[in-house]
N, C-alpha and C positions, 0 to 999 in steps of 0.2 A: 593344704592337704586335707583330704576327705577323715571325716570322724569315723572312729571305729564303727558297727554297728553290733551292739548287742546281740546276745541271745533273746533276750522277749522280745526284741522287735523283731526279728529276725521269725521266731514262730507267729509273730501277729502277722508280718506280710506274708510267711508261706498260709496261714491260713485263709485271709483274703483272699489269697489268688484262687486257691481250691473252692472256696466258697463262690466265688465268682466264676469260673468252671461248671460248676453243678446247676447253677443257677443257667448260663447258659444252655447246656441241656436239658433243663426242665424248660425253658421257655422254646428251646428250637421245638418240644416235642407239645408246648401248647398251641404251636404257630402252627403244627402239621409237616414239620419239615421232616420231623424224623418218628418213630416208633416207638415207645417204654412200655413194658411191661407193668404191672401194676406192681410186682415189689421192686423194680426198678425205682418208677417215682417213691415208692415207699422209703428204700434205701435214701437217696434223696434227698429226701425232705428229714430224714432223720439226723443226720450228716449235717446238714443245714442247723438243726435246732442247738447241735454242740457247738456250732462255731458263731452263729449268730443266733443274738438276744431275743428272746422273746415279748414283743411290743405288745403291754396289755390297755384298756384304758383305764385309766385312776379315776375313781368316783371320790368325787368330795365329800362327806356329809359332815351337818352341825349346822348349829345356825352362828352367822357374822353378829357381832355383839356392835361392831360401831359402821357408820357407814360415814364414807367423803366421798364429798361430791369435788370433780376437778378443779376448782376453785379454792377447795381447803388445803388439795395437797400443794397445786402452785404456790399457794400463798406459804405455805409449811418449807416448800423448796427457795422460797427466796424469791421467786418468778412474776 
């Protein structure tokens, strides 16, 4: 017998599906297939930013105080 499914999963796949929707029509209308207006894509992409995460990239800074070379960590892992 199939497992209940929750309420939070249950909003995390209806969101997926709509975010996947939107996404579709913003790429039929990169491809040329179809028309948007510009607060169409605006809409969009907005819609989009609530439902999926925002990928930034992470900058490292400081300096590394010890350095191994592969050799020390195998040797360290038993290898």
């Amino acid at each position: 017998m199939a497992r209940p499914i929750g309420k939070r999963h249950q909003d995390d796949v209806r969101a997926k599906i709509q975010a996947s929707q939107i996404i579709n029509r913003l790429a039929s209308a990169f491809n040329g297939d179809i028309e948007l207006s510009a607060v169409q894509v605006n809409i969009g992409k907005s819609l989009l930013d609530k439902v999926l995460p925002d990928l930034k990239a992470i900058e490292h800074s400081g300096e590394v105080e010890t350095t191994r070379s592969l050799a020390d960590v195998l040797k360290a892992l038993g290898k």
